[in-house]
C-alpha positions in Angstrom: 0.0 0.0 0.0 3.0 2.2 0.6 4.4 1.7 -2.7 1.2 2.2 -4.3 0.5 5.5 -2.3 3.8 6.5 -3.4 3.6 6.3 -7.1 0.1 7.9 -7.0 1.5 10.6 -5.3 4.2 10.8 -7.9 2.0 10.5 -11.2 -0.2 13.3 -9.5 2.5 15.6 -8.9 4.0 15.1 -12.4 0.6 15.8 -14.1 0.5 19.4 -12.1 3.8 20.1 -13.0 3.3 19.2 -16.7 -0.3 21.4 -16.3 1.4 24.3 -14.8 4.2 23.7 -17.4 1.8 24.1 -20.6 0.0 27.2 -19.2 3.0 28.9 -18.1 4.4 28.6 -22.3 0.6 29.8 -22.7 1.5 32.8 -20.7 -0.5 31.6 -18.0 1.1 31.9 -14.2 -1.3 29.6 -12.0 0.5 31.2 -8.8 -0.2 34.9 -9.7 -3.1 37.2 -9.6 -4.4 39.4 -12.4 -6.2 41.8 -13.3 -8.1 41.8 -16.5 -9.2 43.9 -19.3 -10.8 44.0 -22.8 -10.3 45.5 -26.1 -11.9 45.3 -29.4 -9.7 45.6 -32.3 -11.0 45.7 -36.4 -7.8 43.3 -37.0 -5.8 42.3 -34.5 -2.8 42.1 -37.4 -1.3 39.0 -36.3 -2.0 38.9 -32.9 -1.9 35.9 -30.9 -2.6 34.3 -27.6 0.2 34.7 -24.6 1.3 37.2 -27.2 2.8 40.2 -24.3 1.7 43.4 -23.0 4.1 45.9 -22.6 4.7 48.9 -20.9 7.5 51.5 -21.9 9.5 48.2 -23.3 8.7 46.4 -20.0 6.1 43.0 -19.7 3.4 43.5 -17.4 0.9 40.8 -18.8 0.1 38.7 -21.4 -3.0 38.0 -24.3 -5.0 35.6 -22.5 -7.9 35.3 -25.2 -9.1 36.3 -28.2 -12.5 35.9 -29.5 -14.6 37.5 -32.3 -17.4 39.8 -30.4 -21.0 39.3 -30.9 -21.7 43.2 -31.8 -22.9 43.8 -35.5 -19.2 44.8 -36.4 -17.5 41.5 -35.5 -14.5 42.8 -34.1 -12.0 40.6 -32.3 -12.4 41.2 -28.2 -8.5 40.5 -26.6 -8.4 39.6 -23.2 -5.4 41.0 -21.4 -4.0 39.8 -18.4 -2.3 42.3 -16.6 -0.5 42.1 -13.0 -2.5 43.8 -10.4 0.8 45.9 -8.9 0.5 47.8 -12.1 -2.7 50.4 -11.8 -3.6 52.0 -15.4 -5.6 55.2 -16.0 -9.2 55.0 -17.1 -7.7 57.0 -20.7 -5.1 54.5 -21.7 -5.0 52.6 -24.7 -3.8 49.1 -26.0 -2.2 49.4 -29.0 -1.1 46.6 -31.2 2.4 47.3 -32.7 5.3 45.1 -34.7 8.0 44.2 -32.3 10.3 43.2 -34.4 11.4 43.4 -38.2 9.8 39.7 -38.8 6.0 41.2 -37.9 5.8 39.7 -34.4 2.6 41.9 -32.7 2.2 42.6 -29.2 0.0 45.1 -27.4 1.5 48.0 -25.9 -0.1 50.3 -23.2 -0.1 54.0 -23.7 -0.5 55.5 -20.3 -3.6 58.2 -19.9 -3.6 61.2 -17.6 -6.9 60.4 -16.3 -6.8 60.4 -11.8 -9.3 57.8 -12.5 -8.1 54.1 -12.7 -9.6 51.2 -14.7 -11.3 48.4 -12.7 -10.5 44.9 -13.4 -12.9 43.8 -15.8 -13.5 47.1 -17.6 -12.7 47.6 -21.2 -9.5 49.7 -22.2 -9.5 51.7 -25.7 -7.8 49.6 -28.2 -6.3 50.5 -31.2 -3.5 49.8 -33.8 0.2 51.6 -34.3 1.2 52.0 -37.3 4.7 50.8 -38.3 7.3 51.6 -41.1 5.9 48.5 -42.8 3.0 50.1 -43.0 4.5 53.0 -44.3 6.0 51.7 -47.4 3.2 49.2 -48.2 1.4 51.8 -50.4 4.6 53.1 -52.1 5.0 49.4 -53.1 3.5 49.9 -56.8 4.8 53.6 -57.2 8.1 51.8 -57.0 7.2 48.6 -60.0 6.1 51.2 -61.9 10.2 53.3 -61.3 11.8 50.0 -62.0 10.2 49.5 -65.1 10.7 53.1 -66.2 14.3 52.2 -65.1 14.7 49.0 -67.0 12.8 50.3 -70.1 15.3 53.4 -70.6 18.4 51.2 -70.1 16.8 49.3 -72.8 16.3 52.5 -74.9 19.7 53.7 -74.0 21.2 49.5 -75.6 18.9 50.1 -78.4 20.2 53.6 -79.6 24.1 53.0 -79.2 25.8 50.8 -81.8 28.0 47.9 -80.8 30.7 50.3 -81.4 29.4 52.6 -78.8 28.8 49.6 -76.9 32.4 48.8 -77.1 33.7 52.6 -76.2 31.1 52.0 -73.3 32.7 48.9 -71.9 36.6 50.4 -72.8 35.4 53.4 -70.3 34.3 51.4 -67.4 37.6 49.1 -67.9 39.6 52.0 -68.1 37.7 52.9 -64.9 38.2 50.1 -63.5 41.8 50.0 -64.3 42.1 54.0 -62.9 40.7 52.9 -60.0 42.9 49.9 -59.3 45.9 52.0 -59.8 45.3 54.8 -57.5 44.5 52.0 -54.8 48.1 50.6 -55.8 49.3 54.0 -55.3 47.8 54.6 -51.9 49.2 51.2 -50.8 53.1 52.2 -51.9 52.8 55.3 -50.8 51.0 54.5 -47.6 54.2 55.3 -45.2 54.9 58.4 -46.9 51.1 59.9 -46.0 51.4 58.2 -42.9 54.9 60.2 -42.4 53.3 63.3 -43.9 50.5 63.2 -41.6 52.9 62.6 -38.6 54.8 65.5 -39.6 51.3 67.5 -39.4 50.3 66.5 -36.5 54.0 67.4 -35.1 53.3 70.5 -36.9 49.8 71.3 -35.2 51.2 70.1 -31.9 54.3 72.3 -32.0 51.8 75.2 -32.7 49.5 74.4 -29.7 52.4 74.2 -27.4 53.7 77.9 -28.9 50.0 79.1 -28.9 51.0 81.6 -25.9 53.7 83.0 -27.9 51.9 83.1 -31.1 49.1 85.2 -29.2 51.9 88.0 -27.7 53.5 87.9 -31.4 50.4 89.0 -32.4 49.9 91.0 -30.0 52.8 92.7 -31.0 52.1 93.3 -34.2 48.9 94.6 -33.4 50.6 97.0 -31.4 52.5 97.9 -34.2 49.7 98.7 -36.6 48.2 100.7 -33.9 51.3 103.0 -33.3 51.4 103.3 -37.4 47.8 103.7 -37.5 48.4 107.0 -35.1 51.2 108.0 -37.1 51.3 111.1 -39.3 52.3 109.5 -42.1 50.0 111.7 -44.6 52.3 114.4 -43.4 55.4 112.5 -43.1 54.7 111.6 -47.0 53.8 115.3 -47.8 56.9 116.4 -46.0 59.3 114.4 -48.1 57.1 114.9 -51.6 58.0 118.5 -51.3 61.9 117.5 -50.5 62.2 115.7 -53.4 60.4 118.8 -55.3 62.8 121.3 -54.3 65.7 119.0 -54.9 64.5 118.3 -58.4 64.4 122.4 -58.9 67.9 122.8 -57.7 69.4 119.7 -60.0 67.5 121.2 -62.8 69.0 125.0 -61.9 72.7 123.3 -62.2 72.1 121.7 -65.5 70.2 125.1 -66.5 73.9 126.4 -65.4 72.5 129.0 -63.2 73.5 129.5 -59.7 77.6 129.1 -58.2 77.0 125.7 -58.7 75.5 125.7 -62.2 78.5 127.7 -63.2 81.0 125.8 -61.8 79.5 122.9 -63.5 79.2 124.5 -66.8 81.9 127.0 -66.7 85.8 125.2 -67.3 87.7 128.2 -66.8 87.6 128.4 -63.5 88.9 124.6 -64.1 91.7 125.7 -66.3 92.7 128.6 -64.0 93.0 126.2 -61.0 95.3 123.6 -63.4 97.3 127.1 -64.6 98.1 127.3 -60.5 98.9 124.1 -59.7 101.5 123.4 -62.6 103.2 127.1 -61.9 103.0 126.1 -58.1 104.5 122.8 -58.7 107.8 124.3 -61.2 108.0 126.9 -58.0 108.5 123.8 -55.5 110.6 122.0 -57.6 112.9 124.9 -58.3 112.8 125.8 -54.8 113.9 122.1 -54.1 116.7 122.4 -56.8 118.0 125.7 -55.8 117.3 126.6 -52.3 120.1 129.3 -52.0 117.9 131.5 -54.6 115.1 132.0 -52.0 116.7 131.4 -48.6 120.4 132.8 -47.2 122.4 131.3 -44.6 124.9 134.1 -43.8 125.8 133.4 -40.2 129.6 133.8 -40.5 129.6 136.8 -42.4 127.2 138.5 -39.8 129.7 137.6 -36.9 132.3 139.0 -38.3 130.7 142.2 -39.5 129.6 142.4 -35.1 133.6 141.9 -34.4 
């Protein structure tokens, strides 16, 4: 009898377990309290039982049921299970939404504002989000009809050129082809010369950031500079030395003119030949007086002593 007690025991537990098992995958927790609430959707767009309810990316219940309504406008009624720790306004809405690129629907809640909160078994305002699927759906034909506006001028464009066209055509896009395989060779060999070159800029850029203080009081500098020409008189300064060069060119053009001292001495040779006159009579005086010193100087010392005696 104790074996028997035993295995009955056993088989009952298992069955439980494998109960509790299938409605848990059904979304179903046996040991948890809900509260539940309904919503009538046109097309539930794929949605399925123990599909989730989420709120701000977060579950918070599941689909327990969905049945057609019996209202004239057969919509589908979806029975939400939702954990009774989470209160929702009276406003909020259950929208059914893709959560994933493969079409998979669940029902997300969009919190109301309303102070008022929905009691379990009340019916929450359902409705549908629409996706980018959705979205792009009706520019489906718009796009056929592109393609084959596409596909018939590339077969306009083949009809009209010739094969030789045809043949310059292909020539271009090898010698495109070519161009562009060369210039990749060319980056490759020459990769450790940009890589230098950029090293070298980056030195460069570095080397100025470092100086930046003594660029700034350069330019400072120079600033101060322009200001101290900027308060110059240089109109004046210009002015003054315009009228210089003015009266300068008047006197050079007096001593050509030969008028003046000046212009006469320049223009006049005999005070020239007067002067040379001089010199060479000055020069046969000296070098007679060197020659013959007893002409122009006497040394008569002893005969003056004895005259005294």
């Amino acid at each position: 009898m104790k074996q028997e007690i035993k295995i009955s025991i056993i088989v009952s537990l298992s069955i439980l377990i494998l109960i509790w098992g299938i409605s848990y995958l059904k979304g179903n927790d046996l040991f948890t309290t809900d509260n539940y609430f309904y919503a009538q959707y046109s097309d539930i767009q794929g949605l399925k039982v123990s599909s989730p309810v989420m709120l701000n990316g977060f579950k918070i219940g599941y689909v327990k049921q969905l049945a057609l309504s019996n209202n004239a406008e057969n919509k589908v009624e979806a029975e939400l299970a939702i954990l009774k720790k989470y209160t929702l306004p009276a406003d909020s809405k259950a929208l059914i939404y893709s959560v994933d690129l493969m079409g998979t629907k669940a029902v997300k809640i969009e919190l109301g504002k309303s102070k008022k909160n929905l009691e379990d078994g009340s019916k929450i305002e359902a409705g549908i989000e629409s996706d980018l699927f959705a979205q792009i759906l009706p520019l489906k034909d718009d796009l056929s009809k592109i393609l084959k506006s596409v596909d018939t001028l590339v077969q306009s464009i083949s009809n009209v050129l010739d094969s030789a066209a045809q043949a310059d055509l292909k020539q271009s896009m090898s010698n495109l082809n070519s161009g562009s395989n060369e210039l990749k060779m060319l980056l490759q060999s020459e990769r450790n010369r940009l890589k230098s070159i950029l090293s070298h800029i980056d030195s460069v850029s570095g080397m100025l950031k470092n100086n930046s203080k003594n660029l700034s009081n350069a330019m400072k500098n120079f600033s101060n500079i322009s200001d101290s020409l900027a308060q110059a008189n240089l109109k004046q300064t210009v002015e003054n030395a315009n009228k210089t060069l003015l009266l300068t060119a008047e006197v050079m053009q007096k001593i050509n003119s030969g008028k003046g001292t000046l212009g006469a001495l320049v223009h006049n040779d005999s005070l020239y030949t007067n002067l040379k006159n001089t010199t060479e009579n000055l020069n046969l005086l000296l070098k007679d007086m060197k020659e013959n010193p007893k002409r122009y100087v006497h040394f008569s010392l002893i005969d003056k002593n004895k005259e005294e005696k």
